[in-house]
N, C-alpha and C positions, 0 to 999 in steps of 0.2 A: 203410364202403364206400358210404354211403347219401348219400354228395357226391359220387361218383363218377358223370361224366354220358358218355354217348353218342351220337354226332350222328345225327341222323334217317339215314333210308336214301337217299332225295333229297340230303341234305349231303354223306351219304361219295362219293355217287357224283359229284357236282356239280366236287366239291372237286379228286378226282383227275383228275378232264376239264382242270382249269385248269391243274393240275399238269405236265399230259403236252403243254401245247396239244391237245387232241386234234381230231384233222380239222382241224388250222391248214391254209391254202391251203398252205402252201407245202409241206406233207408231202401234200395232197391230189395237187399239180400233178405230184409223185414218185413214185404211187400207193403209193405206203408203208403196208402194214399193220400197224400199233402194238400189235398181238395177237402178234402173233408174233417170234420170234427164231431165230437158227442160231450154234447152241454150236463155232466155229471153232476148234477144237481140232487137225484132222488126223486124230482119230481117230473121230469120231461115224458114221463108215457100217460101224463092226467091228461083226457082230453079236451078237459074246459080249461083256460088258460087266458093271461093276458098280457100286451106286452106293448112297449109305446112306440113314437116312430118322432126324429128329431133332424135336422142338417142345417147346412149351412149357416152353423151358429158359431164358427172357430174368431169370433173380434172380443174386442176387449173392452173396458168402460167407452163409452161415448158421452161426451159432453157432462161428464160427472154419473153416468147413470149407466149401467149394466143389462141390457137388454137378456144376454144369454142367461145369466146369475136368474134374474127371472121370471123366463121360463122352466130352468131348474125348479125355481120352490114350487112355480105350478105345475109338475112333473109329481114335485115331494107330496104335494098336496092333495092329486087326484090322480096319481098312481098305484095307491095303496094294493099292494097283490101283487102287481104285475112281475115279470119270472125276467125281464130284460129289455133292454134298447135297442133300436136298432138307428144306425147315424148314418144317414142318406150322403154325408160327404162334405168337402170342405170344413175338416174338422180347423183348421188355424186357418187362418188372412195373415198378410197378404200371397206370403209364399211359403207357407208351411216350414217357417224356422221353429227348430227344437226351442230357442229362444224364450217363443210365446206361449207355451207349451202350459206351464206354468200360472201364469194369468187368464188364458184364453180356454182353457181343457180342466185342469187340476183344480185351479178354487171354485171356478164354475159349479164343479161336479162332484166336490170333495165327498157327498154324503155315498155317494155310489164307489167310491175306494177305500180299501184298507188302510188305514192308517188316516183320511180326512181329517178326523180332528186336528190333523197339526199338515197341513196340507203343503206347507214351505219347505217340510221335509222328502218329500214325495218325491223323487226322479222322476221325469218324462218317459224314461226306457226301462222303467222295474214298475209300471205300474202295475195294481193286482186292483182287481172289482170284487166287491162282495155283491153287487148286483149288475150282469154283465151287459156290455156296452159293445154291440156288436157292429162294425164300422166297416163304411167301404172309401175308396179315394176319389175326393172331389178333385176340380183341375186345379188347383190351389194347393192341393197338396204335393203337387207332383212342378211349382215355379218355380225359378231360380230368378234371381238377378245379378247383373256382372261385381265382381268385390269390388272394386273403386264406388258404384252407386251405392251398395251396402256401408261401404265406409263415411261417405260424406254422409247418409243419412244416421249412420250412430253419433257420429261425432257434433252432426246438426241439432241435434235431440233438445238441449238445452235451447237452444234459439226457438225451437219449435215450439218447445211446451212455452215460452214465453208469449209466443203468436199466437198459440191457441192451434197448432197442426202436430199436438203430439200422436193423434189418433192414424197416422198413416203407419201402419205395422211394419215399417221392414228394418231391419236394425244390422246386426253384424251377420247374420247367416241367414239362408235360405234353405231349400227342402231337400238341398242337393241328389234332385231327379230322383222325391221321394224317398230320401235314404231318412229323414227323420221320422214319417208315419211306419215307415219299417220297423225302426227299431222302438219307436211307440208301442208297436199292437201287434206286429208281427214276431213269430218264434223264429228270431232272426239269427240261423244256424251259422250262417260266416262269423259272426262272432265265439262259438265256441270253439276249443283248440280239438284238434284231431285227436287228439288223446280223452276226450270228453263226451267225442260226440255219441258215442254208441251207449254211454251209461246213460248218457240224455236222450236218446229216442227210448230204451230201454225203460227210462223211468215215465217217461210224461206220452207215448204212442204209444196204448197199453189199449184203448177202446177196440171196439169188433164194427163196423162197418157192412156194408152190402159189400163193398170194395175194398175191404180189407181191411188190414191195422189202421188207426187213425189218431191222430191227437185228442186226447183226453183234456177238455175245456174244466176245470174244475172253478167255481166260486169260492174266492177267498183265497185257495190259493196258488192256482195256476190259470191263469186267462189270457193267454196268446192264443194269436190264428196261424195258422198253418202255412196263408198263404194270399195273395195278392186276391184273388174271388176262392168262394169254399161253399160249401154246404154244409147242413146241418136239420135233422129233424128233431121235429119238438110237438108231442101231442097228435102225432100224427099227422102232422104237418112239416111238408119237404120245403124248407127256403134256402134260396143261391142268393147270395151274393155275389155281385158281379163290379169287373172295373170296368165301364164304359170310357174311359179315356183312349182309351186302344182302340175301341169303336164306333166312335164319333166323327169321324176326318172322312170316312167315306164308308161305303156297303158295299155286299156283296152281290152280284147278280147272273142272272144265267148266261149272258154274255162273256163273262169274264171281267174283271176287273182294271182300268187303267192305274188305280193308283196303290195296286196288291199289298203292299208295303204297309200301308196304313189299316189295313185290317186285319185282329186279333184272330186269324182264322180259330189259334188252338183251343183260345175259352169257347168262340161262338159253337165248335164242333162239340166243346165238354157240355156244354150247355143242353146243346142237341140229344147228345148221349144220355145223361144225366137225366131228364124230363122223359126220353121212352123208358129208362129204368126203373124212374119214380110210377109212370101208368101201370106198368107191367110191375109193382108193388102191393099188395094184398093192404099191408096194414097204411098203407098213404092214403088219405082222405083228399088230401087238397094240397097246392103249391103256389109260395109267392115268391117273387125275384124280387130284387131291392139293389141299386145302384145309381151313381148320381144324376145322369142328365135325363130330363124326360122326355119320353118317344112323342107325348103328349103334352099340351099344355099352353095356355093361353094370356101368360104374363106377358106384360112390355114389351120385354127383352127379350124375351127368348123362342117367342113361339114361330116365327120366322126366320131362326138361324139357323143355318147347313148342318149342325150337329144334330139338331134335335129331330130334321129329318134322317141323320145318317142311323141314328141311334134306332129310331121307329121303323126303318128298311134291314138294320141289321139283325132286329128281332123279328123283325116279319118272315125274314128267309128262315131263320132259325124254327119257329112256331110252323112256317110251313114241310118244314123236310119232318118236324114231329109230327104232323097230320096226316101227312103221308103213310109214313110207318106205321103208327095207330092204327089208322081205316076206322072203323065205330066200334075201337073198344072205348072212347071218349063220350058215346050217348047224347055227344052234341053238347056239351059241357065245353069250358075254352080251356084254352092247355095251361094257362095258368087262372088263378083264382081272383090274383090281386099282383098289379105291378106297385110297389115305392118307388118315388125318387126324390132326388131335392132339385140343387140348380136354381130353380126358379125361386125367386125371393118370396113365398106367399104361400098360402095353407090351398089345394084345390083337388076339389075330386073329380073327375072328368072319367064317364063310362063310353068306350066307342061302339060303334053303331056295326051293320055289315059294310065291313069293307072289301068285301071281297076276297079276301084272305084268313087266314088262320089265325090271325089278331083282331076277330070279331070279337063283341060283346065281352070286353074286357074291363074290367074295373081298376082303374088307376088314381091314385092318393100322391101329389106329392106336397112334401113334408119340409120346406127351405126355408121356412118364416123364422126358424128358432134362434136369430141372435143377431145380422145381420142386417142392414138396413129394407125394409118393406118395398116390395115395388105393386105398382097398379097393374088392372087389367089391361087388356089392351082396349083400345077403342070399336075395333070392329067386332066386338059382340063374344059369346058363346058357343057359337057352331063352328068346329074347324073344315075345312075343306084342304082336301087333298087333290092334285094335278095327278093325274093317271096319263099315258099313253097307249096306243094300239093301231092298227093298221090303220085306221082311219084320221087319224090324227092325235090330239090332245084333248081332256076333258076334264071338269073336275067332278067331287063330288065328295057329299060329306060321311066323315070319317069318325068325327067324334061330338061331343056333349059338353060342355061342364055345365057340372049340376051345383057347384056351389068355390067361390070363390074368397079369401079372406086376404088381403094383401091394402096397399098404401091407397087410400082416397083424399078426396080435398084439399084443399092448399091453404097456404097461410095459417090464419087461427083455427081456421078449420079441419085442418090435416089429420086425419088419424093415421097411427103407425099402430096396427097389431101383429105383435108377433104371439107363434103359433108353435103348437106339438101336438101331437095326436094319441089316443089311447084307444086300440084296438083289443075286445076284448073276444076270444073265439070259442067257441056253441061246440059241443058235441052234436056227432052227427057225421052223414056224407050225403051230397055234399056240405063242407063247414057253412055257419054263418058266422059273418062278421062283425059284429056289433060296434061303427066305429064314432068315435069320442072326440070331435074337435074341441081341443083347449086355447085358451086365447087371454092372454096378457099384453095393456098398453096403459099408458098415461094421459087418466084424463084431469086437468086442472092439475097438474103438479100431481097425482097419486097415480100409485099404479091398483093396475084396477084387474081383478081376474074372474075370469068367465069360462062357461063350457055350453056350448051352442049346442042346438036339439040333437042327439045322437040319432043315428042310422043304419038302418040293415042291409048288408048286402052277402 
């Protein structure tokens, strides 16, 4: 893993500006907001609604056997209704090559594209949804690895699959700093010629917006995003989509920053922006954000890594400059409803406590279990505790809960591997309820075996 490189945070962001044209005159002269979209479905102003939550599932057969494939059919099977997707990240393993696109995304998921039934015809970069798959980037999406390692691993291929190690993904290409989920999911303007592009904002930025013109998301047959994080309402309900790769490495704080460079100021301020527009909203009932790493969380791996702190300080600042400006138009309600994420390999709901900030009593779901190998809890329990400072010195105290955990236990014969997706289904009303759906597929004795654990309200 230790050739496995990542583009600065300035590069990812740079990257996708070129990508999108962003602020090109002619989307300027439009006043076009590239943040935003309107899911033209017909049905997006019903207030009852349902819709599912999936990540970390971008791998391919394992050991003869399809983990992601599925979760799909348990998706097909107790999804019935639901109006869309949404994909917590790490959509491909190991570095988001266009390559895997096809085996890892496309057959997976052919029932949810146009055309599935013949899914080998499908391009990576035309794909169309009849049921939309609404995605944000995991850090896998955005790896690369040097072309000499890419080359001895395609050319190895045959050795490997005789060894039994064809299962390491990385082949002749890589995600080149994300330029493949670009051209995946995103309305990837540098591709069209200048001669093109004005009939093309013209035809497909046609929606009306709080903030202006906006990309028209249509099913079946037009489903690109606008933009690297976006929003969208649906039922009266405001959701962001956010790239946490940008804000992961460090936070912001009233001090200033030593390592500026590394944080996304311009999402975290849109963000800011964006959540007092949506309060100061009449017909918004409620908002969820959704992005890969979690602020929270108490898998293995992750719940003591510098990210997962940078992630839960970068939102904190954020939540708290919104509380600020609100004052009690909020009636003591949290500034958001419901956080997504993936990252962590395992299905977990974790509610936080008062923490002394504006990311109190928040309810958080992440959604990582869907394709990828399982990982356990950690050993030290449930209760997260957080290190606080102040004049007096350092202190801790707790911060959050998980109320319910589904990820890898046991060993040996004993091992269970569930992987997981969620079905959230939402209540009319304000504020929303949640109605949500833990799904769970594993193999037990050689069959796979599917389940949906006691549903619950929040």
């Amino acid at each position: 893993m230790s050739l496995i490189t990542e583009p600065s945070v300035p590069a990812k962001i740079q990257k996708m500006k070129e990508r999108v044209r962003w602020k090109h005159p002619s989307i300027r002269q439009r006043g076009i907001d590239q943040t935003c979209l309107v899911v033209d479905d017909n049905r997006e102003e019903s207030p009852e609604f349902s819709f599912m939550v999936i990540g970390d599932s971008g791998t391919k057969t394992q050991n003869g056997q399809h983990p992601q494939r599925q979760v799909a059919e348990l998706m097909l099977k107790y999804g019935g209704g639901s109006r869309f997707v949404l994909h917590t990240g790490d959509v491909i393993y190991i570095v988001g090559s266009r390559e895997y696109y096809q085996t890892n995304f496309i057959e997976p998921y052919r029932e949810f594209l146009v055309g599935g039934e013949n899914p080998a015809k499908i391009a990576y970069d035309r794909m169309v949804f009849n049921l939309p798959i609404f995605p944000v980037l995991g850090n896998h999406d955005y790896y690369d690895v040097p072309l000499l390692y890419r080359l001895l691993s395609s050319f190895s291929l045959p050795l490997r699959r005789l060894l039994g190690y064809e299962n390491i993904e990385i082949g002749r290409f890589s995600s080149n700093q994300g330029d493949a989920y670009a051209r995946a999911f995103l309305d990837y303007l540098a591709a069209i010629s200048p001669a093109e592009l004005e009939r093309h904002l013209d035809q497909h930025y046609t929606a009306k917006s709080d903030t202006g013109r906006c990309l028209r998301y249509q099913p079946g047959k037009f489903t690109r995003l606008p933009n690297r994080y976006y929003t969208f309402r649906y039922g009266g309900i405001d959701f962001f989509a956010l790239d946490s790769n940008t804000f992961k490495s460090s936070f912001p704080n009233s001090q200033g920053n030593e390592n500026i460079l590394n944080i996304d100021f311009e999402q975290l301020n849109w963000l800011q922006n964006r959540l007092i527009e949506s309060w100061h909203t009449s017909q918004v009932r409620g908002r969820i954000i959704f992005f890969h790493h979690p602020p929270y969380v108490t898998e293995a791996n992750k719940w003591y890594q510098s990210e997962t702190l940078a992630v839960r300080h970068s939102l904190r600042w954020v939540f708290e400059k919104v509380a600020q400006t609100l004052g009690n138009l909020t009636q003591q309600r949290p500034i958001v409803d419901l956080i997504l994420s993936g990252h962590a390999h395992c299905l977990e709901y974790l509610r936080t406590v008062n923490t002394g900030y504006a990311d109190s009593h928040i309810n958080c779901i992440i959604s990582g279990g869907s394709g990828h190998f399982p990982r356990p809890q950690r050993q030290e329990g449930s209760e997260l505790m957080e290190t606080f400072r102040d004049k007096s010195g350092s202190y801790q105290r707790k911060v959050a809960d998980s109320l319910l955990f589904v990820g890898r236990s046991g060993a040996g014969m004993g091992e269970r591997l569930p992987y997981s997706c969620v079905r959230i289904d939402v209540l009319d009303g304000t504020p929303p309820q949640f109605i949500i759906k833990p799904l769970i597929t594993e193999q037990i004795e050689g069959e796979w075996c599917d389940r949906q654990l006691d549903p619950f309200v929040i």
